[in-house]
TIMI-2910 file (N, C-alpha, C, CB; in pm, 1 decimal, decimal comma, always signed):
<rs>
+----------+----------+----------+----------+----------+----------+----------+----------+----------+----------+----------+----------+------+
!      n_x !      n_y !      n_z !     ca_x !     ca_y !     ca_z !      c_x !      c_y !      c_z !     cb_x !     cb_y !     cb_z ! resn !
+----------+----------+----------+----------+----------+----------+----------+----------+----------+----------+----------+----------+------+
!    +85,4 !   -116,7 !     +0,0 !     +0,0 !     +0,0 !     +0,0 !    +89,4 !   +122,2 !     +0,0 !    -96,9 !     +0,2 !   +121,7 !  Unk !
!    +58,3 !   +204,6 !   -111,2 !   +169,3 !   +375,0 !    -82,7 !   +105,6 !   +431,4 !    +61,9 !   +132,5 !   +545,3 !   -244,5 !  Unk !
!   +176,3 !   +508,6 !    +25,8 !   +230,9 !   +634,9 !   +155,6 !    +44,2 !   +719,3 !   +154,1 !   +427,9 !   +801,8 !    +65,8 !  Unk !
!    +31,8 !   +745,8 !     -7,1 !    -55,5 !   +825,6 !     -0,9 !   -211,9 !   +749,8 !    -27,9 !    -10,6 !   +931,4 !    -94,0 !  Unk !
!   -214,9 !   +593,8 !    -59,9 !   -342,1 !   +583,6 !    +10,6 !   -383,9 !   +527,6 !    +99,2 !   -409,4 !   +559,5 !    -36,2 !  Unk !
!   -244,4 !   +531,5 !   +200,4 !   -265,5 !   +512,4 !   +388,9 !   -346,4 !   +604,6 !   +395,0 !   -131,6 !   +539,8 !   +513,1 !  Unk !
!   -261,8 !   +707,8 !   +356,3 !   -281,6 !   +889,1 !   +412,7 !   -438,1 !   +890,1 !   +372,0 !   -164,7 !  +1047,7 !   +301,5 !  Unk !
!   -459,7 !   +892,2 !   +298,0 !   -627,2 !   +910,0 !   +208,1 !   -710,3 !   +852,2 !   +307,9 !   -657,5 !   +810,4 !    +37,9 !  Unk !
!   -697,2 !   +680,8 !   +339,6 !   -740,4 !   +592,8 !   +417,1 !   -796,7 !   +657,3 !   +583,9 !   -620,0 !   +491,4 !   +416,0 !  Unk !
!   -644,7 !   +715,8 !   +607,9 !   -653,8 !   +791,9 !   +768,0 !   -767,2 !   +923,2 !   +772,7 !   -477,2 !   +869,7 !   +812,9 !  Unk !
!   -747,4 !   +961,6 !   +629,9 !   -803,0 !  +1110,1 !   +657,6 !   -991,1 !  +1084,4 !   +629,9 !   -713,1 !  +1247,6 !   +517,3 !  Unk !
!   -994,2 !   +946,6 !   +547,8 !  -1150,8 !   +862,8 !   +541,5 !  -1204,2 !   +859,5 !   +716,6 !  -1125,4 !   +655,3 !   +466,2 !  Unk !
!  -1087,9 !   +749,6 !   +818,0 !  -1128,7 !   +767,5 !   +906,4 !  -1132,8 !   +841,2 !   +998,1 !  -1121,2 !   +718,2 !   +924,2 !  Unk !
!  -1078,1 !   +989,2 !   +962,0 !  -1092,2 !  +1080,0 !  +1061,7 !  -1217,8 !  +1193,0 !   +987,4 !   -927,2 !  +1149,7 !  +1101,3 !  Unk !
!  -1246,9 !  +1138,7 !   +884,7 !  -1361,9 !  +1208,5 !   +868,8 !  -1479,5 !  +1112,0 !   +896,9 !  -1366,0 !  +1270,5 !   +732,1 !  Unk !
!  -1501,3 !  +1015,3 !   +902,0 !  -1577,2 !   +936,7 !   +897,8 !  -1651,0 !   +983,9 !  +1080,9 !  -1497,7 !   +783,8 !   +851,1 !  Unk !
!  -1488,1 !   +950,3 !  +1183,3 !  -1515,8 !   +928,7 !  +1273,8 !  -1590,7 !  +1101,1 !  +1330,9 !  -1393,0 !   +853,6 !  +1331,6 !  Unk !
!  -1549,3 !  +1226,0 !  +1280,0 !  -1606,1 !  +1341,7 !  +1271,1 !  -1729,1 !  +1362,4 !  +1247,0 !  -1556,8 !  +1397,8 !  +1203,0 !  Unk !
!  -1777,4 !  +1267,7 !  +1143,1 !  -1895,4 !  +1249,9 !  +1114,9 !  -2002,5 !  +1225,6 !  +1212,1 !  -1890,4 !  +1168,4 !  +1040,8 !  Unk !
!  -1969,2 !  +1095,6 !  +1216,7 !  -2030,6 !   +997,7 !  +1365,2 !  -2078,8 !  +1075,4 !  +1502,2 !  -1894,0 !   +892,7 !  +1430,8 !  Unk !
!  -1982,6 !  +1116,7 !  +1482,4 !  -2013,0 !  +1233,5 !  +1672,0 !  -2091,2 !  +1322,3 !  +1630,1 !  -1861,4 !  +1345,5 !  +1765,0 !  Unk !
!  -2061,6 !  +1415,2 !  +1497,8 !  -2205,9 !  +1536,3 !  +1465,9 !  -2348,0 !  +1435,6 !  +1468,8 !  -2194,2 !  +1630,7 !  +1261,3 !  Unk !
!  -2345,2 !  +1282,5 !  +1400,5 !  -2480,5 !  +1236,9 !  +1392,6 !  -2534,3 !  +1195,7 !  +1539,0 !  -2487,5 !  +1115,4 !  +1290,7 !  Unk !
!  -2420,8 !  +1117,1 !  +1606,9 !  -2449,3 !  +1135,0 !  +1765,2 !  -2548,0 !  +1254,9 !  +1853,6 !  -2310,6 !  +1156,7 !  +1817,0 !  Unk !
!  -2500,1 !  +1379,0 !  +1831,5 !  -2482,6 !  +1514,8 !  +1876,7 !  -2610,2 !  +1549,0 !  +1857,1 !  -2379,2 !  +1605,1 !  +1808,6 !  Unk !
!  -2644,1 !  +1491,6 !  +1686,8 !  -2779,0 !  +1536,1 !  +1618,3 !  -2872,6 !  +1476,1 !  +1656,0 !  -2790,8 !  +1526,9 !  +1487,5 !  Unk !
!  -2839,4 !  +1358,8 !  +1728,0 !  -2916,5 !  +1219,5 !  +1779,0 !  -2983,8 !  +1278,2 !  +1909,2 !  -2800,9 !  +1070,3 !  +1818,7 !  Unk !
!  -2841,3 !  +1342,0 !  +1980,5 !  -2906,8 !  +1349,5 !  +2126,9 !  -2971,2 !  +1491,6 !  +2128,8 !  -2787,9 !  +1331,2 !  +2260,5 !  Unk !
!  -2984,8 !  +1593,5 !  +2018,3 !  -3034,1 !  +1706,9 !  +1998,8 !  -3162,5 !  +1672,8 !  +1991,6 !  -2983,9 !  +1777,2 !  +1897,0 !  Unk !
!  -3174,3 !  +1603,5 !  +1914,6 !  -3343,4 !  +1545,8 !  +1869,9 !  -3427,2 !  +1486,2 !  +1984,4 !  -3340,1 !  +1410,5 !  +1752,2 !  Unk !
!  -3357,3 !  +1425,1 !  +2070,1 !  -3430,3 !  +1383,5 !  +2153,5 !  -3482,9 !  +1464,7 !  +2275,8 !  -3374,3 !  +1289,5 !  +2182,0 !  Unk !
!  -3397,8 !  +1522,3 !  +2303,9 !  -3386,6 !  +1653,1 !  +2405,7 !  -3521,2 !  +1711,4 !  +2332,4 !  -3217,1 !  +1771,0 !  +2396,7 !  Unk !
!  -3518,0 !  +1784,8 !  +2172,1 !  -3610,1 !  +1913,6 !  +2202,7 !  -3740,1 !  +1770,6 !  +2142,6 !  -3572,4 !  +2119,5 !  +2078,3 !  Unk !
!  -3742,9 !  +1635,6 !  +2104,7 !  -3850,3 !  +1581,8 !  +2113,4 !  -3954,0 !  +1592,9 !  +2235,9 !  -3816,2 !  +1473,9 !  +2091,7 !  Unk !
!  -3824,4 !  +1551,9 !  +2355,2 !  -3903,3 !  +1573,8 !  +2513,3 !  -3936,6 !  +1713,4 !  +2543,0 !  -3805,3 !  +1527,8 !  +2647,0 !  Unk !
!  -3869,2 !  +1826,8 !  +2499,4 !  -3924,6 !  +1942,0 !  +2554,1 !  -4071,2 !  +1984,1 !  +2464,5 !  -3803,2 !  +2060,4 !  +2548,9 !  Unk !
!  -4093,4 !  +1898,7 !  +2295,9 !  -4187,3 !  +1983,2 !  +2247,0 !  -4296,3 !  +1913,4 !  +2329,7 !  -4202,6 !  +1992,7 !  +2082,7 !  Unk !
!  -4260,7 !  +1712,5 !  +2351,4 !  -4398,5 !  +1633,4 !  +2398,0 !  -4433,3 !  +1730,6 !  +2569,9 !  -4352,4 !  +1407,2 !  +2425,5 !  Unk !
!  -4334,2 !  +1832,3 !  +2635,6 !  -4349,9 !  +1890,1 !  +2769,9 !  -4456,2 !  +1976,0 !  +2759,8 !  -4230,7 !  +1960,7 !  +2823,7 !  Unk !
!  -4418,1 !  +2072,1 !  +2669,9 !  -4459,3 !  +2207,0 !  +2616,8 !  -4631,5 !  +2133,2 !  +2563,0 !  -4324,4 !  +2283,1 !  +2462,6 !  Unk !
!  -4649,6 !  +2101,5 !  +2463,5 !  -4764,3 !  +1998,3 !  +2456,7 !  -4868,1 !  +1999,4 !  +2575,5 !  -4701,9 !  +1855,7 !  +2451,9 !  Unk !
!  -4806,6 !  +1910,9 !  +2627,9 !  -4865,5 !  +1893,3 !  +2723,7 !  -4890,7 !  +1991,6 !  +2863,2 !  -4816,1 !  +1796,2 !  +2739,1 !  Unk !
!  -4819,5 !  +2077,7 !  +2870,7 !  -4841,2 !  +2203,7 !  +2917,4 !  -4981,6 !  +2288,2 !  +2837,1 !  -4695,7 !  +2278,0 !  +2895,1 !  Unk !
!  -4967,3 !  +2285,5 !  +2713,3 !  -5079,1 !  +2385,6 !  +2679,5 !  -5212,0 !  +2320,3 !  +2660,8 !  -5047,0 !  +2463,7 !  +2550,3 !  Unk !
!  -5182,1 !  +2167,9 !  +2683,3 !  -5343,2 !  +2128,7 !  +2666,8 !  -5344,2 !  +2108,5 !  +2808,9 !  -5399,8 !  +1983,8 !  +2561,8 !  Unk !
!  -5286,5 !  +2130,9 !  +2926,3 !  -5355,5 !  +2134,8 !  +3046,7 !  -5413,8 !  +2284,0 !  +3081,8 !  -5259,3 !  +2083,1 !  +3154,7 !  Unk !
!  -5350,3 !  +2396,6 !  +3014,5 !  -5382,2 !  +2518,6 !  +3055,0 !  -5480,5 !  +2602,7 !  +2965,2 !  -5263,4 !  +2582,2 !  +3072,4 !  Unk !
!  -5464,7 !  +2509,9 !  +2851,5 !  -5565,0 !  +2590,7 !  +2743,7 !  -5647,5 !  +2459,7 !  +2645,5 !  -5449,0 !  +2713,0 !  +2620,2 !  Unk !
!  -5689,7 !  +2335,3 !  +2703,2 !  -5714,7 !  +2256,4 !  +2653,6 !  -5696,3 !  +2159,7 !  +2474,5 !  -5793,2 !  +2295,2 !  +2699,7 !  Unk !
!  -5583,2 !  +2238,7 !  +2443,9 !  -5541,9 !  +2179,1 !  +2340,4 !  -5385,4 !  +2216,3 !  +2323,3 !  -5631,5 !  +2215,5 !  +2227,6 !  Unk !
!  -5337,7 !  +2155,5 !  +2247,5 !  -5197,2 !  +2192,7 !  +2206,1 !  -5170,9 !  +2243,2 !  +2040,9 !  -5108,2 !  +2057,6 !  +2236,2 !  Unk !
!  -5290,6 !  +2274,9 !  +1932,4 !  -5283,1 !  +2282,5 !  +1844,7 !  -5230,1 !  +2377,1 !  +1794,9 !  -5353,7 !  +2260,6 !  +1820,1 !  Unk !
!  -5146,4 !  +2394,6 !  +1680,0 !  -5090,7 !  +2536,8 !  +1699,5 !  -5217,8 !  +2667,2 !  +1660,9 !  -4943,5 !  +2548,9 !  +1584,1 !  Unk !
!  -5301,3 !  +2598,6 !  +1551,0 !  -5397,1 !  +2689,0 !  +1468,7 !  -5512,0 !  +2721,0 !  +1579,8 !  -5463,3 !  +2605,9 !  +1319,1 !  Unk !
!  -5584,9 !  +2655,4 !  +1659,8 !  -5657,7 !  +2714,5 !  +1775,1 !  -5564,2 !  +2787,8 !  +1885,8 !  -5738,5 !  +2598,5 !  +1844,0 !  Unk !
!  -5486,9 !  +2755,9 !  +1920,1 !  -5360,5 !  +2850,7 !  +2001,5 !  -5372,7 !  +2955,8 !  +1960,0 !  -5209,4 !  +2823,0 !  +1986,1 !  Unk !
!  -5348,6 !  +2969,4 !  +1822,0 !  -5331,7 !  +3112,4 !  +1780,3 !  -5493,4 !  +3176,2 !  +1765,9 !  -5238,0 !  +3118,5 !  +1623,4 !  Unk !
!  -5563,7 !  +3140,0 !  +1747,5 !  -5665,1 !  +3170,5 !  +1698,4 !  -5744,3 !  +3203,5 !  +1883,7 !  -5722,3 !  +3037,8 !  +1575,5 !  Unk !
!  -5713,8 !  +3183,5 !  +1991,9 !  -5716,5 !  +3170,2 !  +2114,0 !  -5629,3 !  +3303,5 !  +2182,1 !  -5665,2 !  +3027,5 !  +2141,8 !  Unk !
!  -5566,9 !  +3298,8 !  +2092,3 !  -5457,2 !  +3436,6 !  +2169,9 !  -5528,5 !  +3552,9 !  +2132,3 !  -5273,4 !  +3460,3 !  +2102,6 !  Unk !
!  -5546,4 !  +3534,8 !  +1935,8 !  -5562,4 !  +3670,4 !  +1868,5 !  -5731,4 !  +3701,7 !  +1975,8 !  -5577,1 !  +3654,2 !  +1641,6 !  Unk !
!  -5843,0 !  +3585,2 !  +2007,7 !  -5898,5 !  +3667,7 !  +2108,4 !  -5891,1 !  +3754,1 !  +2233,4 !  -5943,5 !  +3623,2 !  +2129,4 !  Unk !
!  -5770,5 !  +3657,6 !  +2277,1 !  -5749,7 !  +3709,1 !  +2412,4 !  -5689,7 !  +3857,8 !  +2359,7 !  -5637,3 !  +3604,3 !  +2517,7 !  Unk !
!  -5628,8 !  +3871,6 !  +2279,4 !  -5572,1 !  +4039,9 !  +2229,9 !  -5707,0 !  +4080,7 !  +2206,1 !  -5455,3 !  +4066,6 !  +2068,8 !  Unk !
!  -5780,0 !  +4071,6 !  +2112,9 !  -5890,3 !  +4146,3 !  +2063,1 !  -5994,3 !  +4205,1 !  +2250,3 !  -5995,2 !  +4006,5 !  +1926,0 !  Unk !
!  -6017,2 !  +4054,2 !  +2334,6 !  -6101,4 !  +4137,3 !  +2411,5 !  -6003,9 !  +4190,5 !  +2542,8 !  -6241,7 !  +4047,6 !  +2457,6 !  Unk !
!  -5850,0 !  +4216,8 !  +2578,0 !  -5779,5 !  +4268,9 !  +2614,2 !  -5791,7 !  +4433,1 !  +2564,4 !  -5683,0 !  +4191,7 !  +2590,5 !  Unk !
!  -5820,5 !  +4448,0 !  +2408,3 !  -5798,2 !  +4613,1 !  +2372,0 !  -5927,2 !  +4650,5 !  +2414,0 !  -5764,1 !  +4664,8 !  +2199,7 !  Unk !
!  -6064,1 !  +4543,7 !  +2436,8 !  -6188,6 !  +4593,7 !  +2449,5 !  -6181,4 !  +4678,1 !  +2611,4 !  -6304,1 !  +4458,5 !  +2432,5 !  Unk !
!  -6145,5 !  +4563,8 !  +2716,7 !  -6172,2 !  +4591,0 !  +2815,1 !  -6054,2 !  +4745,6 !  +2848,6 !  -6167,8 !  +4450,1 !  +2895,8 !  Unk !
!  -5941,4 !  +4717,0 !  +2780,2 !  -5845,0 !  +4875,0 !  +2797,1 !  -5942,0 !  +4964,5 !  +2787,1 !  -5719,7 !  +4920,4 !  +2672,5 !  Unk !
!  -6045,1 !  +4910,1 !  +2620,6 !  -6069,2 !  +5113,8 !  +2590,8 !  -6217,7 !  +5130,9 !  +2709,1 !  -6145,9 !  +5178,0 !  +2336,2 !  Unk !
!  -6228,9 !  +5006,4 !  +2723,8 !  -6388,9 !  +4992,6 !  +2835,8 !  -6272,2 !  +5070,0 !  +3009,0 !  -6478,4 !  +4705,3 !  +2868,5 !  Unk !
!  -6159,1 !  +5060,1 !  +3070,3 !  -6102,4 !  +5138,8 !  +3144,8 !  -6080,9 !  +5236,1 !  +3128,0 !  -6031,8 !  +5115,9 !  +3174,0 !  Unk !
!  -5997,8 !  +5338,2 !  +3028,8 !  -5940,3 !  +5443,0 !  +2958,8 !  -6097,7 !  +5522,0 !  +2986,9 !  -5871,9 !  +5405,0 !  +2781,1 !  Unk !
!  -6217,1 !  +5457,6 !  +2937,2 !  -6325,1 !  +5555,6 !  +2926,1 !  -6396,8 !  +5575,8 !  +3091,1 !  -6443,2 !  +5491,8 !  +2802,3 !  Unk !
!  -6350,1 !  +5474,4 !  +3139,3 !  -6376,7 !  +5521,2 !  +3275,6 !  -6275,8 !  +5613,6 !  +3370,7 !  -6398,9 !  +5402,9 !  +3343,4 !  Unk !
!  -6179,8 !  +5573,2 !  +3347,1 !  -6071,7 !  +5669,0 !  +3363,3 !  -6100,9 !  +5819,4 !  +3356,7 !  -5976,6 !  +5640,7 !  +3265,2 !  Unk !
!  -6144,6 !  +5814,5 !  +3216,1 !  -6159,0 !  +5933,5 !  +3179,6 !  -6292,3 !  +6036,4 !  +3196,0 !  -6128,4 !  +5915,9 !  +3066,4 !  Unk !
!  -6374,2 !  +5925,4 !  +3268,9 !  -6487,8 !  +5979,7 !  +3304,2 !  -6503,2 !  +6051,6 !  +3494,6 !  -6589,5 !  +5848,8 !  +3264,0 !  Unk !
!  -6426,1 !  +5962,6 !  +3540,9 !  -6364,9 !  +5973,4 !  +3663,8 !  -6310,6 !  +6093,0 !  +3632,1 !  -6271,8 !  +5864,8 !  +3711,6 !  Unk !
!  -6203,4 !  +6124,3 !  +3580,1 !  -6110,6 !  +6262,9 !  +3553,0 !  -6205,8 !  +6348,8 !  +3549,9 !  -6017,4 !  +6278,5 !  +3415,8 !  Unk !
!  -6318,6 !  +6362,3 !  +3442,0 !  -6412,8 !  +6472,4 !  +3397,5 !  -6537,4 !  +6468,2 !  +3511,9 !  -6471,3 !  +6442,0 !  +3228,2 !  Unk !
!  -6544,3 !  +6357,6 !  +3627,9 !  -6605,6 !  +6414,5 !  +3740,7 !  -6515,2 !  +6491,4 !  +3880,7 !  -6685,3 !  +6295,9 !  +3786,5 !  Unk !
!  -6391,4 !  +6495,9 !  +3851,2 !  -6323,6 !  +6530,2 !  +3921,5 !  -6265,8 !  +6645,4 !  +3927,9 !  -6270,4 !  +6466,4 !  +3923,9 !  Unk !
!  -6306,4 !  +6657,4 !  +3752,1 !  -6260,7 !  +6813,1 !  +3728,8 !  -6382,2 !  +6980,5 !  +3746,8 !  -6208,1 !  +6799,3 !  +3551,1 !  Unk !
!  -6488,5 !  +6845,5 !  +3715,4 !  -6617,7 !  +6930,7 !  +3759,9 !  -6645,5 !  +6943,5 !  +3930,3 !  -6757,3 !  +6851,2 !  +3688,9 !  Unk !
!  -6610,0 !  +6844,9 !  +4022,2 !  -6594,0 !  +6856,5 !  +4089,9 !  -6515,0 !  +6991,0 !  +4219,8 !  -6583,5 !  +6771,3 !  +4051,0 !  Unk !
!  -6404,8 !  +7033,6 !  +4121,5 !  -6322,5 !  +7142,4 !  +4148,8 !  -6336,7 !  +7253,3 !  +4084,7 !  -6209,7 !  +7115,8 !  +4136,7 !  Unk !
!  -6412,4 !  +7219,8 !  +3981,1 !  -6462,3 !  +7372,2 !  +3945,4 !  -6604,0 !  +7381,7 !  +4029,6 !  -6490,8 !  +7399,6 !  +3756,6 !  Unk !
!  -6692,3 !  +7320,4 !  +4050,1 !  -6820,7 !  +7360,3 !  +4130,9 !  -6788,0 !  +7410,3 !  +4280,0 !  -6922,5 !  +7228,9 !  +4141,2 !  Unk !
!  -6644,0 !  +7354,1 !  +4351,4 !  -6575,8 !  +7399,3 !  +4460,8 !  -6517,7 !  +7538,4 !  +4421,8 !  -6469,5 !  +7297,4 !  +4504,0 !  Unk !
!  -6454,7 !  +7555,2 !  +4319,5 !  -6413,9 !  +7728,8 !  +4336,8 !  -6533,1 !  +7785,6 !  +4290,4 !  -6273,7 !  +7797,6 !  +4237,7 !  Unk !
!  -6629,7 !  +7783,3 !  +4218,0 !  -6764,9 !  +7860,5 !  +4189,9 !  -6809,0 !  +7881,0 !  +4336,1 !  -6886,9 !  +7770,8 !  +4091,3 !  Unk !
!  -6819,1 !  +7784,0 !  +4395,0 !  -6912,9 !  +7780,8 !  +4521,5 !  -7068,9 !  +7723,3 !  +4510,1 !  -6924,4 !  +7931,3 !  +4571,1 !  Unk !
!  -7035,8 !  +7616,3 !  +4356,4 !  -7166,5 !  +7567,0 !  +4320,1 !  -7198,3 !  +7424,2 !  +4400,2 !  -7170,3 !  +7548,4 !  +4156,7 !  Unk !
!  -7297,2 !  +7392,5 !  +4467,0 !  -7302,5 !  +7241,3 !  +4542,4 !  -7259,7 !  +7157,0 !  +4416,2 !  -7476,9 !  +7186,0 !  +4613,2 !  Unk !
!  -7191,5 !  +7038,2 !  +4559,1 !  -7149,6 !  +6891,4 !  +4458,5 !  -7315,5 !  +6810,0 !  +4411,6 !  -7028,4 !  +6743,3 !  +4588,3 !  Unk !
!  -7330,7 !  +6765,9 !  +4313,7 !  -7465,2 !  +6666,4 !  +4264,8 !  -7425,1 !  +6540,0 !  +4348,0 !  -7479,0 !  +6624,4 !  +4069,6 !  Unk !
+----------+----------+----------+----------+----------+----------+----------+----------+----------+----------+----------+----------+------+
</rs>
């Protein structure tokens, strides 16, 4: 056997063996985020009775939609509070009774 297809031979098994450990690596990657997606899963169908992604989402975009309801349903009380508070202090410097 030459010199150079030892050499070829060695550099087969040091790629080979390079190989092996990334598919290893990829092996134990897969399994890891297999168990974290079957976790996660199972997390959202205990807290939101399914794990699907398309009702999930379709579950959130409500929870946003009646989240902006109930804001502008505060903001207007807020702001109604303010505008009895402000009448409030003007009927005090008039010297007009509170209703």
């Amino acid at each position: 056997m030459s010199r150079e297809t030892a050499k070829s031979i060695e550099q087969l098994r040091t790629e080979f063996e390079s190989l092996n450990e990334q598919r290893i690596k990829a092996g134990t990657e897969l399994e890891s985020a297999n168990r974290q997606l079957a976790e996660l899963q199972a997390e959202a169908e205990k807290e939101f009775g399914t794990s699907d992604i398309k009702q999930l989402e379709k579950m959130l975009d409500e929870m946003q939609t009646q989240n902006e309801k109930d804001r502008q349903e505060y903001q207007a009380l807020l702001d109604d509070i303010a505008r009895q508070l402000k009448q409030v202090e003007q009927d005090n410097q008039s010297g007009t009774p509170a209703e």
